[in-house]
Backbone of each chain as nested JSON, in Angstrom:
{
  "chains": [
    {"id": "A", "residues": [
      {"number": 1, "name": "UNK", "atoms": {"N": [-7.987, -18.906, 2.632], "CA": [-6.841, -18.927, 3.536], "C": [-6.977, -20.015, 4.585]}},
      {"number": 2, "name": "UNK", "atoms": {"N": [-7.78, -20.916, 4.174], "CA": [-8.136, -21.967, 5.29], "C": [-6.725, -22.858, 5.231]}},
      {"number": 3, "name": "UNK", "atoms": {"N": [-5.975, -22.524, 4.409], "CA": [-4.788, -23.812, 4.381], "C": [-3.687, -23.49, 5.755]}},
      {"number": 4, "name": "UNK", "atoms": {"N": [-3.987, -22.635, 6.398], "CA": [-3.019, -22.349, 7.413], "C": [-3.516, -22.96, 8.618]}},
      {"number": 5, "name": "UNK", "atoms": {"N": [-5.084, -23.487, 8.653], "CA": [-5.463, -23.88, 9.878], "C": [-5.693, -25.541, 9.803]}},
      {"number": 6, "name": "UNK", "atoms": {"N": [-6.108, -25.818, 8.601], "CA": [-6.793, -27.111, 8.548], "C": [-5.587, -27.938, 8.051]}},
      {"number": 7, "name": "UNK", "atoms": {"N": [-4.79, -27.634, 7.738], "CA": [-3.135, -28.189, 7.617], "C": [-2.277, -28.857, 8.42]}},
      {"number": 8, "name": "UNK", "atoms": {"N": [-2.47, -27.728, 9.424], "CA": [-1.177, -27.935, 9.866], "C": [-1.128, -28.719, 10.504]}},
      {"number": 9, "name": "UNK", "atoms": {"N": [-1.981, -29.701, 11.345], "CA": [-1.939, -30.785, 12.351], "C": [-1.071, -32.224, 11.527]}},
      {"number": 10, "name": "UNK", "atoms": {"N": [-1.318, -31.933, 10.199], "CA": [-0.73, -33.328, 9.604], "C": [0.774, -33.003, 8.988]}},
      {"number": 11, "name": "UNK", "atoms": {"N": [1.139, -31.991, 9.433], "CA": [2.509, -31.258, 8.815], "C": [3.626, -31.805, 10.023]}},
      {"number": 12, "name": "UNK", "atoms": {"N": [4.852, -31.498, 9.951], "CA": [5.588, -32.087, 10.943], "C": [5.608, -30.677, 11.573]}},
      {"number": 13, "name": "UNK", "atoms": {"N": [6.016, -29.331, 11.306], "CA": [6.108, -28.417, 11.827], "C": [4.582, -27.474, 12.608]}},
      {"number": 14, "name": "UNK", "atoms": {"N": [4.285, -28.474, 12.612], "CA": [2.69, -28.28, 13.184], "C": [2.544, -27.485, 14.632]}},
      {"number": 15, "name": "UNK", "atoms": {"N": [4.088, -26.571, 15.504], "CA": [4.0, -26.086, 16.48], "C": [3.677, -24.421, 15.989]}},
      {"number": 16, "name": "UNK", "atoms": {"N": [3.839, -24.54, 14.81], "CA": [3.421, -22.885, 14.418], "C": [2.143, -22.31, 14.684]}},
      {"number": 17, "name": "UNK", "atoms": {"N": [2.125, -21.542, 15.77], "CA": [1.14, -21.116, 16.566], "C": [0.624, -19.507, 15.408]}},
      {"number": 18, "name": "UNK", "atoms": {"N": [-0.357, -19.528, 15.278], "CA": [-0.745, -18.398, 14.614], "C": [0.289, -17.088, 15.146]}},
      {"number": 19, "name": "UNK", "atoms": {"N": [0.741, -16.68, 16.546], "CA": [2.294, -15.681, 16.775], "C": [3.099, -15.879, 16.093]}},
      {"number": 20, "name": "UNK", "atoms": {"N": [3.525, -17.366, 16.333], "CA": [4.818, -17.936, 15.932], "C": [4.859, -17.527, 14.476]}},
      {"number": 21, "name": "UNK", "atoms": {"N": [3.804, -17.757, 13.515], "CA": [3.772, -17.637, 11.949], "C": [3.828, -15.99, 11.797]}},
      {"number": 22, "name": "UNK", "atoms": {"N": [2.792, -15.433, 12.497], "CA": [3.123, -14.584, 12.058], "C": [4.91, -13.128, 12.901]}},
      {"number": 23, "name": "UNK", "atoms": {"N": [5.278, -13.608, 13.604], "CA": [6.249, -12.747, 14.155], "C": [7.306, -13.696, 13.18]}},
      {"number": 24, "name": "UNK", "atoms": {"N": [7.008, -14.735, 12.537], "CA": [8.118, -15.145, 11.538], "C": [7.774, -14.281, 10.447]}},
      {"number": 25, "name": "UNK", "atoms": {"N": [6.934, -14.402, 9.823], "CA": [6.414, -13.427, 9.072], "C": [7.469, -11.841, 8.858]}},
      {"number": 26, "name": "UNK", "atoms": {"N": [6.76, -11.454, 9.988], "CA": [7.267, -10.36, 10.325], "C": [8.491, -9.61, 10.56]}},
      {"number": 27, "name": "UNK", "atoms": {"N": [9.424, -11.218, 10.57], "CA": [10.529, -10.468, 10.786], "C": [11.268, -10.533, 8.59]}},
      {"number": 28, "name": "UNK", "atoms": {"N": [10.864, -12.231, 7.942], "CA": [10.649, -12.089, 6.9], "C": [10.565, -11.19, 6.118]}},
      {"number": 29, "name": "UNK", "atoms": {"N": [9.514, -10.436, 6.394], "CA": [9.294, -8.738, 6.161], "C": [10.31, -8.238, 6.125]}},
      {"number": 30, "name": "UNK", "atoms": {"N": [10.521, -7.68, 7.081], "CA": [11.747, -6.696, 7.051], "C": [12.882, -6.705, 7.2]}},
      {"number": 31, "name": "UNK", "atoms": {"N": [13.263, -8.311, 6.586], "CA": [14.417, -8.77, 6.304], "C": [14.535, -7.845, 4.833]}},
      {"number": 32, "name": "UNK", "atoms": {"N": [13.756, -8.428, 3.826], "CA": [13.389, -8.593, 2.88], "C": [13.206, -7.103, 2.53]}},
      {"number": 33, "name": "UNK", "atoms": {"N": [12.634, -6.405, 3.023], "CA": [12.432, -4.637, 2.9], "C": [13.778, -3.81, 2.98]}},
      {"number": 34, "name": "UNK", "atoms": {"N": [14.658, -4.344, 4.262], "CA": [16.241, -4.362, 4.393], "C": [16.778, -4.491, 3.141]}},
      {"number": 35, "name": "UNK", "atoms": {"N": [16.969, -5.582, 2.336], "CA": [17.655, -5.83, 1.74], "C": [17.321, -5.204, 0.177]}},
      {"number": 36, "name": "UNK", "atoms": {"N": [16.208, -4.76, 0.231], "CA": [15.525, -4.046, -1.266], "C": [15.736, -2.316, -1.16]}},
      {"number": 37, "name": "UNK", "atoms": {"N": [16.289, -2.087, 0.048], "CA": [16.112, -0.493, 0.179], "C": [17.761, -0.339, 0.049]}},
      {"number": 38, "name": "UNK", "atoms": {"N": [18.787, -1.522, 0.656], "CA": [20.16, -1.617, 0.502], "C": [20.151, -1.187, -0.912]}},
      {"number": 39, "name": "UNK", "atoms": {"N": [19.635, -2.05, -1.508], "CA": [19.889, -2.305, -2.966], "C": [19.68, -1.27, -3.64]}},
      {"number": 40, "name": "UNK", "atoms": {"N": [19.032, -0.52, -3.361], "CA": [18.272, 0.81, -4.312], "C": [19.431, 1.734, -3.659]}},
      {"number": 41, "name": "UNK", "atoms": {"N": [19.961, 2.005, -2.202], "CA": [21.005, 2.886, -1.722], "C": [22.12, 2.558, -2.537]}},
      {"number": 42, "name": "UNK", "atoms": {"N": [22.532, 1.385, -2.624], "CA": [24.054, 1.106, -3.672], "C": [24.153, 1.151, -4.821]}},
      {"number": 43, "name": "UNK", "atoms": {"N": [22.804, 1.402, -5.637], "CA": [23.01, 1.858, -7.181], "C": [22.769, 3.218, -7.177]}},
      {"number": 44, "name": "UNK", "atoms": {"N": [22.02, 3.873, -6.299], "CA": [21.792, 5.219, -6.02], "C": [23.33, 5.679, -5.915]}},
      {"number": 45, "name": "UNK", "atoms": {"N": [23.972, 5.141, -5.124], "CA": [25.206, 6.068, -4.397], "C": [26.493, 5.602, -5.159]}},
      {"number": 46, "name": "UNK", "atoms": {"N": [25.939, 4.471, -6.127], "CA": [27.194, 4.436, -7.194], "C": [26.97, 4.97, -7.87]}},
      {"number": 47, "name": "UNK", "atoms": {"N": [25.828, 5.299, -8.466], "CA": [25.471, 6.562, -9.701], "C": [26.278, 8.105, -9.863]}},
      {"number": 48, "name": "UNK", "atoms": {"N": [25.957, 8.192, -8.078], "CA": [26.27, 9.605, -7.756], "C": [27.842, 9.969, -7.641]}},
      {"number": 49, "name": "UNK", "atoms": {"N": [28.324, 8.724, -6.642], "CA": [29.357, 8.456, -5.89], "C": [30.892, 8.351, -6.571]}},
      {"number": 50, "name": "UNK", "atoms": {"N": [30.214, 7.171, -7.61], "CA": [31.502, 6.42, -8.219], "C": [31.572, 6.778, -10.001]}},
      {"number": 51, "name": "UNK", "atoms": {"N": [31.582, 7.862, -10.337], "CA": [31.259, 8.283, -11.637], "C": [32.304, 7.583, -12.492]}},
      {"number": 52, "name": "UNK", "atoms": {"N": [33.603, 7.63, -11.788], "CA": [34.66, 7.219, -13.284], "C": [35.758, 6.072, -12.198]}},
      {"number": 53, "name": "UNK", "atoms": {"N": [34.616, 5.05, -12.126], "CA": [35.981, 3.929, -11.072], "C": [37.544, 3.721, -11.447]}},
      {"number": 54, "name": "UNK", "atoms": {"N": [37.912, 4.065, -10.413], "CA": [39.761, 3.822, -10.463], "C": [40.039, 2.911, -9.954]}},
      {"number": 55, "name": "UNK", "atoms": {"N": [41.268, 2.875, -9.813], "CA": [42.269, 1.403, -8.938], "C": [41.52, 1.076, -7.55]}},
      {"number": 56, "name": "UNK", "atoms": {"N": [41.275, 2.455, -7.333], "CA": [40.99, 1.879, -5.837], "C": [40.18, 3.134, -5.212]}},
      {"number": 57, "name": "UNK", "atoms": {"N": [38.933, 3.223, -4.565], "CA": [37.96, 4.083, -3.667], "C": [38.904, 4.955, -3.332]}},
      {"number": 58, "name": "UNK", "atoms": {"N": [38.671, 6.449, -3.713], "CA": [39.192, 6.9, -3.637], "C": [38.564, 7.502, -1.76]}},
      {"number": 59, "name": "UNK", "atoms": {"N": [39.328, 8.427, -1.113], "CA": [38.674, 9.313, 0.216], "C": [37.365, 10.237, -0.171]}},
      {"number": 60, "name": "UNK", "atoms": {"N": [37.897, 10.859, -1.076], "CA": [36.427, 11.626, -1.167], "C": [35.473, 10.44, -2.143]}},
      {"number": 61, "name": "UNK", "atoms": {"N": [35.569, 10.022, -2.493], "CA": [34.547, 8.62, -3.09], "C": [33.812, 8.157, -1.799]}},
      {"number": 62, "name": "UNK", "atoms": {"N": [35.002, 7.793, -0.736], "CA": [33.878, 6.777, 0.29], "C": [33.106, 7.954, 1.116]}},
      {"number": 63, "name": "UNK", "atoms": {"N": [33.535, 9.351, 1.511], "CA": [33.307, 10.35, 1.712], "C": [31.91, 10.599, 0.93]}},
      {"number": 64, "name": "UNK", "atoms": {"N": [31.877, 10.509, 0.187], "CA": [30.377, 10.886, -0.735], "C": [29.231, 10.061, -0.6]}},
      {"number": 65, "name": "UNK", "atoms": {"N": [29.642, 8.514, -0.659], "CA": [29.51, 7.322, -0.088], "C": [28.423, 7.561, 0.856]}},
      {"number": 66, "name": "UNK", "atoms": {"N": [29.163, 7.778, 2.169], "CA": [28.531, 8.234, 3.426], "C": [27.809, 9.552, 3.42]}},
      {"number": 67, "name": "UNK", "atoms": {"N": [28.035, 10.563, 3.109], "CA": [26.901, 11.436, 2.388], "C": [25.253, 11.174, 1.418]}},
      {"number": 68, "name": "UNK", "atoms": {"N": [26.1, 10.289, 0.497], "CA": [24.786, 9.872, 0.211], "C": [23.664, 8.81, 0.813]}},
      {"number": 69, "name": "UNK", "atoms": {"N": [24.798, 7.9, 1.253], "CA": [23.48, 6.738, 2.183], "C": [22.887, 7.797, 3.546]}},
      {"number": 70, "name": "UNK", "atoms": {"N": [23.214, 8.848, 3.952], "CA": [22.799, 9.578, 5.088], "C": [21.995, 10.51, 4.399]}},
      {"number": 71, "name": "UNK", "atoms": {"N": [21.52, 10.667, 3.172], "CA": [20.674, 11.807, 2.254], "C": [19.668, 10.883, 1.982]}},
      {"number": 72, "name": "UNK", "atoms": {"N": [20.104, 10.038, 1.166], "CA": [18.843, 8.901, 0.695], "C": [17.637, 8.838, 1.857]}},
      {"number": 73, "name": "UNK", "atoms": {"N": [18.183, 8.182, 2.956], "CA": [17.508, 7.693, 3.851], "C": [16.603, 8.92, 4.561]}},
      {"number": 74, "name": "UNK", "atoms": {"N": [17.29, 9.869, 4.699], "CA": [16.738, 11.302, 4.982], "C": [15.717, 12.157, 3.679]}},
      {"number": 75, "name": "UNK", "atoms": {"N": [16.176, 11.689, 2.525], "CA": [14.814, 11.565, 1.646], "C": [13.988, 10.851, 1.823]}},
      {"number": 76, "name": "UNK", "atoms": {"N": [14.016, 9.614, 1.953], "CA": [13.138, 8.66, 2.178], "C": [12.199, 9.256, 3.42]}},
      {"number": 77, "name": "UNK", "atoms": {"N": [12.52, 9.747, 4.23], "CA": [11.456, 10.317, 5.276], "C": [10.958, 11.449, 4.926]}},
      {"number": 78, "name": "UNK", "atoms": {"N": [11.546, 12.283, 3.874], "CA": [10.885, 13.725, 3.598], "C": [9.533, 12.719, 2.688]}},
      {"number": 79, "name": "UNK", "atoms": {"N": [10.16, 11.821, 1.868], "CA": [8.92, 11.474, 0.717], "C": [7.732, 11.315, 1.371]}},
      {"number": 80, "name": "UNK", "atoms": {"N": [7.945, 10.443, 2.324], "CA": [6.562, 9.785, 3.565], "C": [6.064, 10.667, 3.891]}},
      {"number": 81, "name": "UNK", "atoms": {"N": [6.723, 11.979, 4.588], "CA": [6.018, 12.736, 5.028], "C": [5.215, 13.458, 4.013]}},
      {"number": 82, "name": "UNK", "atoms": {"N": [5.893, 13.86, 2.83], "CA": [4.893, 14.64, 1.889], "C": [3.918, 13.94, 1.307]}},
      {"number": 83, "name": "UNK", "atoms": {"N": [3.502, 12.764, 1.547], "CA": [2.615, 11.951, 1.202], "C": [1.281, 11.667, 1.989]}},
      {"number": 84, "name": "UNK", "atoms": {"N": [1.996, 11.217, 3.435], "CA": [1.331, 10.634, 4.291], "C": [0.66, 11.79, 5.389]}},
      {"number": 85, "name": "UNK", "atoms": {"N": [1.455, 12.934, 5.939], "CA": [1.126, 13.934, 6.781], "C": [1.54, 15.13, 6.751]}},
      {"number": 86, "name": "UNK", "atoms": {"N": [1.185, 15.49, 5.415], "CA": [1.138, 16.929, 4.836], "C": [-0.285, 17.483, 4.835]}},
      {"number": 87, "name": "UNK", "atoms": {"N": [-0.992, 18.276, 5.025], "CA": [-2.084, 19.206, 4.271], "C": [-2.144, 18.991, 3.27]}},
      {"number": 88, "name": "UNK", "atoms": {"N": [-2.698, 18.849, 2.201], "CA": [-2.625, 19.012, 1.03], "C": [-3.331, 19.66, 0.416]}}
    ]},
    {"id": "B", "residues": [
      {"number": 1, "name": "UNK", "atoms": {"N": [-8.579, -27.108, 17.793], "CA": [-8.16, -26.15, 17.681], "C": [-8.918, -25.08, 17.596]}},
      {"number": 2, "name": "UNK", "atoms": {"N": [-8.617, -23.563, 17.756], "CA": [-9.214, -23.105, 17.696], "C": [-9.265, -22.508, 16.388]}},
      {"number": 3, "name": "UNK", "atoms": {"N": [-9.727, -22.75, 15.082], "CA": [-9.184, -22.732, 14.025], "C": [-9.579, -21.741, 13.007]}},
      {"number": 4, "name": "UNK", "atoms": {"N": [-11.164, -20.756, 13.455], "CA": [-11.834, -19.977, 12.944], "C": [-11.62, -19.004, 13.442]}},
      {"number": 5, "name": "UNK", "atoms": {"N": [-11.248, -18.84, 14.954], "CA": [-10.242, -17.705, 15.162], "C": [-8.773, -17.103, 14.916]}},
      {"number": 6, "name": "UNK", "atoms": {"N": [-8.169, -18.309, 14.648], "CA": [-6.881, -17.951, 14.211], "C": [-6.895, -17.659, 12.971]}},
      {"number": 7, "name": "UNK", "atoms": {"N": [-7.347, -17.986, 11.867], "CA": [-7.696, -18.219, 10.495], "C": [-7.872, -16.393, 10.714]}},
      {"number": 8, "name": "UNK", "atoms": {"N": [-8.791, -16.366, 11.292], "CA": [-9.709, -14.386, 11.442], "C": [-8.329, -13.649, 11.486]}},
      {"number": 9, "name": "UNK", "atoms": {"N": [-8.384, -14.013, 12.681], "CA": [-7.0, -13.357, 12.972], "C": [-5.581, -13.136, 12.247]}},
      {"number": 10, "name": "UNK", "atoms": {"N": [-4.826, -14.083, 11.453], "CA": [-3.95, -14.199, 10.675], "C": [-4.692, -13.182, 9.402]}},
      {"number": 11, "name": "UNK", "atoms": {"N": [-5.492, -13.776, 8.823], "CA": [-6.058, -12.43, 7.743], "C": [-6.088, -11.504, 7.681]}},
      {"number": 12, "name": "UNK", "atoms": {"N": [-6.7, -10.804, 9.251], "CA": [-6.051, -9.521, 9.548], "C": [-5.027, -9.205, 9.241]}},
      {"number": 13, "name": "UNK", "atoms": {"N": [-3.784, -9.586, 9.827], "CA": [-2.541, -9.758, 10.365], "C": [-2.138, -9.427, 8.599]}},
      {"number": 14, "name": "UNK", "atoms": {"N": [-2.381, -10.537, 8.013], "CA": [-2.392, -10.49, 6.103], "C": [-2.569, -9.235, 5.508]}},
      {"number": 15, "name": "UNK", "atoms": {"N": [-3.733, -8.76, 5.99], "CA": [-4.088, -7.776, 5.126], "C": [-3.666, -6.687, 5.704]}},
      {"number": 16, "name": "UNK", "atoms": {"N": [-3.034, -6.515, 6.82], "CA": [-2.2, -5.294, 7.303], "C": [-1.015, -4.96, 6.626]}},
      {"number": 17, "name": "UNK", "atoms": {"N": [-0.575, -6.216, 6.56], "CA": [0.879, -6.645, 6.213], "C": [1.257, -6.041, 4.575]}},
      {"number": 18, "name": "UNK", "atoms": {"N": [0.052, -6.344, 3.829], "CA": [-0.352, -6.269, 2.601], "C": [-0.816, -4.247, 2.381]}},
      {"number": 19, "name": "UNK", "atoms": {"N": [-1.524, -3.956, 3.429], "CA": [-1.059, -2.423, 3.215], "C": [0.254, -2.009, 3.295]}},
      {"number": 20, "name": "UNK", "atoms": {"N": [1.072, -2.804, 4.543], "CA": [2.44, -1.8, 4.612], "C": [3.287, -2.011, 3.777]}},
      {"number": 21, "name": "UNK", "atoms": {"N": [3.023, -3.377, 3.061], "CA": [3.963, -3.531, 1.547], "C": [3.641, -2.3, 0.555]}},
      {"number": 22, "name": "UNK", "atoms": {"N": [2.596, -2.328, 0.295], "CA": [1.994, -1.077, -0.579], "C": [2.676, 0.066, -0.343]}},
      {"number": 23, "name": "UNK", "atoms": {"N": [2.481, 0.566, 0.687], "CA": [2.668, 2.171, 1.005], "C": [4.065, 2.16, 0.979]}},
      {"number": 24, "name": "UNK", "atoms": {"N": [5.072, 0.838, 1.712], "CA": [6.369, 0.854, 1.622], "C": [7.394, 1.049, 0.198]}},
      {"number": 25, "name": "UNK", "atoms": {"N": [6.072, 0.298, -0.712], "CA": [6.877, 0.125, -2.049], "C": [6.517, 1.104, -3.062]}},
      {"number": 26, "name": "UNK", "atoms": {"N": [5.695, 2.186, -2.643], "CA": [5.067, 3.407, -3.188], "C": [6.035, 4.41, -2.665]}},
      {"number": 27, "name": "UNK", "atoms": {"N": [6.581, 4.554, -1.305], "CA": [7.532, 5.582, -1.001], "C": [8.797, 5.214, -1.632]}},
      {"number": 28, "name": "UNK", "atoms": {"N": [9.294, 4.071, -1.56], "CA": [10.754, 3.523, -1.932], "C": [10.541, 3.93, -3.683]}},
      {"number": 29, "name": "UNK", "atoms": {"N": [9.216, 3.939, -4.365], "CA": [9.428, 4.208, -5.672], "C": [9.714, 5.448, -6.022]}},
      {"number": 30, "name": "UNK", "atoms": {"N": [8.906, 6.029, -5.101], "CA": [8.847, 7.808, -5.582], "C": [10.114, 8.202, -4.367]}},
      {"number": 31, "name": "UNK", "atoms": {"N": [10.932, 7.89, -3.691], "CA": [12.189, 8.302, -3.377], "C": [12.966, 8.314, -4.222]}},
      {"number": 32, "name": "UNK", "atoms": {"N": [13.33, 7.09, -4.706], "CA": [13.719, 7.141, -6.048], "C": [13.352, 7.788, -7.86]}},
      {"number": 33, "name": "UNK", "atoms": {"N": [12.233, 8.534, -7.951], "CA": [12.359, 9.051, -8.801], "C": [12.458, 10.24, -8.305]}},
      {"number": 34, "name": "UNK", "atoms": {"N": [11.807, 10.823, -7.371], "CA": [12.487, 12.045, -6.88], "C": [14.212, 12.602, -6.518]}},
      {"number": 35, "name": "UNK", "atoms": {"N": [14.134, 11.282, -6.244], "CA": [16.219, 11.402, -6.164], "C": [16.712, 11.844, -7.254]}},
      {"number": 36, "name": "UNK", "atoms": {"N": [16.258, 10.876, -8.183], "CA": [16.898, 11.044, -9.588], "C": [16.361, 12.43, -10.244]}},
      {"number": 37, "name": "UNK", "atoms": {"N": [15.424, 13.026, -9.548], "CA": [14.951, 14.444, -10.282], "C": [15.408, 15.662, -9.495]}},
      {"number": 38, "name": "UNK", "atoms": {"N": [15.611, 15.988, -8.554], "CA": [15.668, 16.488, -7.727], "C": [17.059, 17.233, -7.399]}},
      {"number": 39, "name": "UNK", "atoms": {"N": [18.121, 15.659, -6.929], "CA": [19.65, 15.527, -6.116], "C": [20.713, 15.379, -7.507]}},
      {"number": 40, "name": "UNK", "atoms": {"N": [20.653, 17.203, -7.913], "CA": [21.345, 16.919, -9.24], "C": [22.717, 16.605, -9.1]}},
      {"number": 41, "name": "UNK", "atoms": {"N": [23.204, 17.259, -7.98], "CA": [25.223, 17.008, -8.046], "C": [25.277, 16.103, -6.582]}},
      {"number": 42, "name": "UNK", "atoms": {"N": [26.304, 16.121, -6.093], "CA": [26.509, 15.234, -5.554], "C": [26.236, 15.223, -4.183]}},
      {"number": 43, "name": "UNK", "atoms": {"N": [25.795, 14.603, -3.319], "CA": [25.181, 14.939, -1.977], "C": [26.045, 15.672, -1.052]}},
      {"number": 44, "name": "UNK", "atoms": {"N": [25.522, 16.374, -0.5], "CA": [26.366, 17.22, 0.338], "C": [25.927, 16.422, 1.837]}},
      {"number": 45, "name": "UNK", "atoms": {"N": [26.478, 17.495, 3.07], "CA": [26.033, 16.951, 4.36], "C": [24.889, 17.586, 4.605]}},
      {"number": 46, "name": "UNK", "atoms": {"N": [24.223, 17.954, 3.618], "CA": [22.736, 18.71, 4.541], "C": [22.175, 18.79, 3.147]}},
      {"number": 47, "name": "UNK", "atoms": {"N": [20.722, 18.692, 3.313], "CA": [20.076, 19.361, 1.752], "C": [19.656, 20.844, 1.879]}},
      {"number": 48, "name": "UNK", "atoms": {"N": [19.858, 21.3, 0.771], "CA": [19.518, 22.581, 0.219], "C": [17.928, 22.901, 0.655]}},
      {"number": 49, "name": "UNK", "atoms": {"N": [17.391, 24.033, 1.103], "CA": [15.987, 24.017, 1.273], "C": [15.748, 23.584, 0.142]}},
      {"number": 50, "name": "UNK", "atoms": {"N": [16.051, 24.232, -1.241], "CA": [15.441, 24.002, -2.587], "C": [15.171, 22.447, -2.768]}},
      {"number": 51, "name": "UNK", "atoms": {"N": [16.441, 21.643, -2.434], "CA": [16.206, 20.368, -2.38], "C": [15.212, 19.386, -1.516]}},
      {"number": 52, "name": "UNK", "atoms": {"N": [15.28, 20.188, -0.231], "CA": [13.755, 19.541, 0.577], "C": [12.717, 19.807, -0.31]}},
      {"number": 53, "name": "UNK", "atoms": {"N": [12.295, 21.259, -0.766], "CA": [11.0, 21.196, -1.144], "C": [11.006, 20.485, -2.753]}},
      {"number": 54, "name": "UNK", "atoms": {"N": [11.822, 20.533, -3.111], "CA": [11.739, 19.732, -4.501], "C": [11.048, 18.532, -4.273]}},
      {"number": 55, "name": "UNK", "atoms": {"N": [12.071, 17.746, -2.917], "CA": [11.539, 16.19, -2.929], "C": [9.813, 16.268, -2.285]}},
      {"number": 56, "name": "UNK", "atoms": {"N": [9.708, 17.492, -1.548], "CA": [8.242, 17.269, -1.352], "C": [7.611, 17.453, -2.274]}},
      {"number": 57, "name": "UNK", "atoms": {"N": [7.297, 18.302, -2.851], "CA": [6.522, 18.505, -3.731], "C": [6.547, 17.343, -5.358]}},
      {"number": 58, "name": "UNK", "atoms": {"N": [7.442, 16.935, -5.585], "CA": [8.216, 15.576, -6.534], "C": [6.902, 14.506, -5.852]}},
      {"number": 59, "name": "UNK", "atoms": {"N": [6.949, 14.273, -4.817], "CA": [5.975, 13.195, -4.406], "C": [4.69, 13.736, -4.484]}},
      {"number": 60, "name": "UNK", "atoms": {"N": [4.318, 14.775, -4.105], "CA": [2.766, 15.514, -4.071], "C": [2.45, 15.786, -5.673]}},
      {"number": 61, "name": "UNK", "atoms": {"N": [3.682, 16.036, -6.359], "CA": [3.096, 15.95, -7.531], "C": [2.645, 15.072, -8.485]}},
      {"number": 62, "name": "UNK", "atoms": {"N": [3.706, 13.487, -8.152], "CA": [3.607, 12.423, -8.786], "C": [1.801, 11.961, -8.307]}},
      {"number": 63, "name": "UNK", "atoms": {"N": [1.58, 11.988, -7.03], "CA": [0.234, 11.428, -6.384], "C": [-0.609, 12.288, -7.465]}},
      {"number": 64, "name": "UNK", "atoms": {"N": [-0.551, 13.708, -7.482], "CA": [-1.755, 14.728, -8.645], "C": [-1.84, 13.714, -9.747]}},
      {"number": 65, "name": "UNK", "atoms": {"N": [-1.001, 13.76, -10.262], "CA": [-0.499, 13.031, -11.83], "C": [-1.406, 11.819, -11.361]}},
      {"number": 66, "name": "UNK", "atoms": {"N": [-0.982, 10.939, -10.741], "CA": [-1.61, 9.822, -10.902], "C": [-3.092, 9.235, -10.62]}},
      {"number": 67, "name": "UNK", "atoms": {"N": [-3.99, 10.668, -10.098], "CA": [-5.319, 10.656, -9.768], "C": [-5.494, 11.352, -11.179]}},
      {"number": 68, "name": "UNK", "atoms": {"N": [-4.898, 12.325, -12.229], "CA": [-5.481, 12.491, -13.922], "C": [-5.219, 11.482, -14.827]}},
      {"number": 69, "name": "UNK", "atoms": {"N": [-4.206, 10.474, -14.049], "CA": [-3.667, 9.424, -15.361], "C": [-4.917, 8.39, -14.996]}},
      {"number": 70, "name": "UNK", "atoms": {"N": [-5.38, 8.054, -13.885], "CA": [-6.48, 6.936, -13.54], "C": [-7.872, 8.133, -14.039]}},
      {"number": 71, "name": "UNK", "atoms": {"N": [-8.272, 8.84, -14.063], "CA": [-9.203, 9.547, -14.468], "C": [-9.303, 9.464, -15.584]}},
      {"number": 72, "name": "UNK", "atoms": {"N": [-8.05, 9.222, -16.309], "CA": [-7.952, 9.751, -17.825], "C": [-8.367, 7.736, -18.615]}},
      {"number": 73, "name": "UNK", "atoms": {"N": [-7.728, 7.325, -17.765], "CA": [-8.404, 5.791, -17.924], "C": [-9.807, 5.515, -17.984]}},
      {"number": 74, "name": "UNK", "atoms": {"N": [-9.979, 5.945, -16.865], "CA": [-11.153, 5.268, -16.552], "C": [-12.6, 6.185, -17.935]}},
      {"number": 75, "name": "UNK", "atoms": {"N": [-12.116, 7.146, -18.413], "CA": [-13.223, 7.742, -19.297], "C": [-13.094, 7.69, -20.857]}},
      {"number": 76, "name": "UNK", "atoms": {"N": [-11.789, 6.373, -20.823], "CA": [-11.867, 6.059, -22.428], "C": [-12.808, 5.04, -22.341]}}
    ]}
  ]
}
């Protein structure tokens, strides 16, 4: 991992302060985590949601919609917990 | 520069980063197969107790499973 230190002086962007890289990093991250958990909520909640698409979203469609992205995410914390700080 | 400390330091920083990918992409997996096992009709505004403990136990069980499936490896 020496290429991050012995580099960078001959790079033009050479103000990247070991913070700077990494709170870029970091936000990178969870850009990127954002956009992979979206993704798994909108095939999840079209699975459930949108069984036989019509002309147009129906009320109880977007209704379910919002039910399910508010379940998912509320699974998603039951899973952690039964994993991470349960007894077992 | 100070270049053997930052180097230290960023690695850290790496290999933290590199657990919370792990654990992140281990829950996001088993949310999802627990969803799909679990959330048979269509979500309501609250889950069913049955449905909390399903999804707990869905994850506690997948982790069992996967300490006999690496066991079961490792002694062929």
């Amino acid at each position: 991992m020496d290429a991050f230190s012995s580099s960078s002086p001959s790079n033009g962007s050479s103000s990247a302060s070991p913070e700077a890289l990494m709170d870029q990093l970091k936000s990178q991250l969870a850009q990127a985590y954002a956009e992979e958990f979206l993704e798994t909520v909108r095939s999840k909640c079209f699975a459930k949601c949108i069984t036989k698409p019509g002309s147009s979203l129906s009320g109880s469609e977007s209704s379910c919609i919002s039910r399910c992205v508010d379940r998912y995410i509320e699974a998603t914390g039951i899973i952690g917990r039964a994993l991470f700080n349960s007894p077992r | 520069m100070a270049g053997m400390e930052n180097s230290q330091e960023l690695q850290r920083f790496l290999e933290q980063e590199k657990q919370k990918a792990m654990i992140s992409e281990m829950v996001g997996k088993l949310t999802s197969v627990c969803w799909d096992k679990c959330i048979t009709g269509s979500p309501g505004s609250k889950f069913s107790s049955s449905e909390t403990s399903c999804l707990t136990s869905c994850a506690q069980r997948y982790m069992d499973m996967s300490i006999i499936i690496m066991k079961r490896f490792q002694s062929m």
